[in-house]
Backbone as a ProteinNet text record, in pm:
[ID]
protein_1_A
[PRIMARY]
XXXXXXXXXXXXXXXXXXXXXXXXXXXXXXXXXXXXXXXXXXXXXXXXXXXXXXXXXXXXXXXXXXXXXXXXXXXXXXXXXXXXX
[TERTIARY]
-12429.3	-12393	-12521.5	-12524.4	-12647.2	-12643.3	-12727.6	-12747.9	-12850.3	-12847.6	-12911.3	-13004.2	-13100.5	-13194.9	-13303.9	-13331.2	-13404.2	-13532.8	-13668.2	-13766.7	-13825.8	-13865.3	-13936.8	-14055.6	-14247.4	-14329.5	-14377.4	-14406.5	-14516.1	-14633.7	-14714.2	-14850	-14798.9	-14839.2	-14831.9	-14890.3	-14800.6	-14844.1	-15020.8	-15061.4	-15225.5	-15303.9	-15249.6	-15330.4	-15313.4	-15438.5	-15491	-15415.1	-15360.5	-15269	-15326.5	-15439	-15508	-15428.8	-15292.1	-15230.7	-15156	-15061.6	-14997.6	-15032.6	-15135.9	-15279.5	-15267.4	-15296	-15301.2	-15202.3	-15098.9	-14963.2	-14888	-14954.1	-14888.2	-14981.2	-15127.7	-15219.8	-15140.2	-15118.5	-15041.6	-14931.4	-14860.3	-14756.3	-14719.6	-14804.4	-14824.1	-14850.7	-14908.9	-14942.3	-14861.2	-14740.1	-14622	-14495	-14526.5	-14445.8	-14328.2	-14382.9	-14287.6	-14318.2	-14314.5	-14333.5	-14262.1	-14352.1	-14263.6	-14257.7	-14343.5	-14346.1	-14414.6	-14398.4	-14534.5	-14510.6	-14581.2	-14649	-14597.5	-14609.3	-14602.1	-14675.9	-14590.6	-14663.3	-14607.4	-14712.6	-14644.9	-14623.7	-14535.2	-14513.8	-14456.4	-14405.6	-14377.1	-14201.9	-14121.3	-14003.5	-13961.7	-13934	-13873.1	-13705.7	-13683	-13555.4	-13541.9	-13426.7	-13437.4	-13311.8	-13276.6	-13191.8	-13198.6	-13160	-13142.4	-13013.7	-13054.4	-12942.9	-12925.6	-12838.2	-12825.7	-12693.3	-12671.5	-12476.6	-12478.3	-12546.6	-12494.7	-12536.3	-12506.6	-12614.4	-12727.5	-12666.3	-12779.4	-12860.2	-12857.1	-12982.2	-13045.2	-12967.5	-13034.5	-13124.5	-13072.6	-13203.7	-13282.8	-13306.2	-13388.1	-13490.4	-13452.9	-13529	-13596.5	-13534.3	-13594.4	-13703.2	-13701.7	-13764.8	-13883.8	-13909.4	-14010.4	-14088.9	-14033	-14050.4	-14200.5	-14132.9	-14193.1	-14314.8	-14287.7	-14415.5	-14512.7	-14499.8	-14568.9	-14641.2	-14545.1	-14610.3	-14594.8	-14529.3	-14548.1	-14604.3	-14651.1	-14716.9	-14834.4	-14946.4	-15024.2	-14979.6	-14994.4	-14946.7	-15009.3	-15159.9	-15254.5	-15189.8	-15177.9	-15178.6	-15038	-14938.8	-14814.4	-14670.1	-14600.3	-14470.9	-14412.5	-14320.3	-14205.5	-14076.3	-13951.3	-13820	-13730.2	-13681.7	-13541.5	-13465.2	-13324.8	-13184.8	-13126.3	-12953	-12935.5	-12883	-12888.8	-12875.4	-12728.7	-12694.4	-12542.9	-12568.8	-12663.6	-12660.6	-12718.1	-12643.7	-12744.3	-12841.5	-12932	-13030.6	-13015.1
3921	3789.2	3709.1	3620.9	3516.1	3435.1	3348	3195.1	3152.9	3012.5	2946.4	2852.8	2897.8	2772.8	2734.9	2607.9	2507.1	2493.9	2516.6	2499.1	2392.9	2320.6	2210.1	2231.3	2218.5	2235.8	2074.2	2039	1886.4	1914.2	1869.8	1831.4	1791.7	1835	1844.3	1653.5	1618.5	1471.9	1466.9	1368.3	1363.7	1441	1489	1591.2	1486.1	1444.8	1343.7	1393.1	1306	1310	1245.4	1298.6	1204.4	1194.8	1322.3	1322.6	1198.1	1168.8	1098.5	926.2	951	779.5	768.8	851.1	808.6	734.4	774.4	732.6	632.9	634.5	460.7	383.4	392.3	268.7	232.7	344.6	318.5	252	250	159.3	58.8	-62	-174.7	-200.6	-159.2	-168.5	-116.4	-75.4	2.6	-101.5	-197.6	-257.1	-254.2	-127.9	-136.3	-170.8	-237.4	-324.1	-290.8	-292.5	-263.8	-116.5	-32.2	91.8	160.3	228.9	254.2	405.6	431.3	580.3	680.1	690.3	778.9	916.5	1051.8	1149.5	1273.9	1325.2	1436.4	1572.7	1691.6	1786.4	1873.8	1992.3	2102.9	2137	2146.6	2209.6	2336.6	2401.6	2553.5	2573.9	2631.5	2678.9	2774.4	2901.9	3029.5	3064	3193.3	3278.4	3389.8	3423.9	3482.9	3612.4	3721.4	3819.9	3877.6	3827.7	3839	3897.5	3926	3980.3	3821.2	3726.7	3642.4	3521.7	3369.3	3209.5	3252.7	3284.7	3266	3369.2	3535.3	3577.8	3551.4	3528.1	3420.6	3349.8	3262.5	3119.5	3188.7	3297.5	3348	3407.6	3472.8	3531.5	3432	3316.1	3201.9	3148.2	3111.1	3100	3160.6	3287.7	3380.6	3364.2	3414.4	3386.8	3242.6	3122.1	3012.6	2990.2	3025.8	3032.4	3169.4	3244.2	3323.5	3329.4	3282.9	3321.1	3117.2	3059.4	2912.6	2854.4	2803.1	2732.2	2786.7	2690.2	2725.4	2663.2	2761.9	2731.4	2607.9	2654	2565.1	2402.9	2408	2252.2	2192.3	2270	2259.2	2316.9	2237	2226.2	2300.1	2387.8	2444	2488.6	2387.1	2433.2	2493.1	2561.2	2605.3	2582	2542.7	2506	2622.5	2604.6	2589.1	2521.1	2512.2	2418.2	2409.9	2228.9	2214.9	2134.5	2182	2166.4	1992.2	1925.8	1796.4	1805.8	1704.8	1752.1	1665.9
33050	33002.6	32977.7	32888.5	32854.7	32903.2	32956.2	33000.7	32946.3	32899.3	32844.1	32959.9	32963	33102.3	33029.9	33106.4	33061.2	33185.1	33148.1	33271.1	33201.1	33318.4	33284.3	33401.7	33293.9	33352.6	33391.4	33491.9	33508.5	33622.8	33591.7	33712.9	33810.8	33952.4	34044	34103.9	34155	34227.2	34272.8	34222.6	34263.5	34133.1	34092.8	33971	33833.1	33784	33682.7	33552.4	33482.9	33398.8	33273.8	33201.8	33074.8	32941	32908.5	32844.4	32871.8	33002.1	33017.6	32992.3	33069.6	33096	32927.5	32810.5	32692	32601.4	32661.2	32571.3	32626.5	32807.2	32871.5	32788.7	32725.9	32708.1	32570.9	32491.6	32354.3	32348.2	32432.2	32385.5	32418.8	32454.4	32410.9	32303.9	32222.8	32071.3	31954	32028.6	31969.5	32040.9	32050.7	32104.6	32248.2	32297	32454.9	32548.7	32599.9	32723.7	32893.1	32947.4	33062	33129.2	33071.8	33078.3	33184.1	33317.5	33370.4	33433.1	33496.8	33576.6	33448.4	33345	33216.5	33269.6	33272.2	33305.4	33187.7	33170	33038.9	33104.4	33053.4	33071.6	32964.6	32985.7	32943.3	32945	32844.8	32833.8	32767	32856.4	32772.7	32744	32660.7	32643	32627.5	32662.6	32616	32697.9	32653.8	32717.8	32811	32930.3	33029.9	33016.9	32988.6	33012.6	33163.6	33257.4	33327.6	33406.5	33523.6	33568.3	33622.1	33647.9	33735.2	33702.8	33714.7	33682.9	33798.6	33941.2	34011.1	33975.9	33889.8	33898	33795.5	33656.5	33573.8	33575.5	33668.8	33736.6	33827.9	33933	33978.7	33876.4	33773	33659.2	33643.7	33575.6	33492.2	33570.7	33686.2	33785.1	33844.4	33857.2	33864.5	33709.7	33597.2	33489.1	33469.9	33487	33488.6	33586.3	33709.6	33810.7	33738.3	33716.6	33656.1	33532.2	33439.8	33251.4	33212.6	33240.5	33222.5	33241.2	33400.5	33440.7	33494	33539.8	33703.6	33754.3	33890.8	33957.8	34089.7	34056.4	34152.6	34068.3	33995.4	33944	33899.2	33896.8	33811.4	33906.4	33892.1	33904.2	33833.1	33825.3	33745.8	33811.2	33742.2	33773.5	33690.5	33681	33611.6	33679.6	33535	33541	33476.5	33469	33328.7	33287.4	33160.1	33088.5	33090.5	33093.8	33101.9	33237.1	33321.9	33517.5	33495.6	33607.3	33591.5	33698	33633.1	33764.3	33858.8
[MASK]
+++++++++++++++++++++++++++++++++++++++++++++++++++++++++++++++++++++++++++++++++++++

């Protein structure tokens, strides 16, 4: 069976975010106001052939700590998609 999961990569708390720092300074000048701790990351989508959701998301999971992210610096979770978080 297929499942559709969704990993989402982000920097690890404390780990300097210059992507993020760039696009909070921008948008004041883009008119949004009110905006703060702006941090950027990483979204995947894809499919999982799996017998089960949970070994699915275990796949997806290994998958992401491995070939997605680092791990010294980065966060990575899988869902699937549909799941709220």
């Amino acid at each position: 069976m297929n499942y559709s999961v969704i990993v989402e990569v982000t920097l690890r708390p404390g780990i300097a975010d210059p992507e993020g720092a760039t696009i909070e300074r921008a948008l004041p000048a883009l008119g949004f106001t009110g905006v703060r701790a702006v941090r950027a990351g990483k979204l995947f989508r894809f499919d999982v052939e799996a017998a089960s959701s949970d070994e699915a998301l275990a796949n997806a999971q290994a998958l992401a700590e491995r070939l997605l992210s680092n791990p010294v610096i980065e966060d990575a979770t899988a869902r699937l998609e549909g799941e709220v978080q």
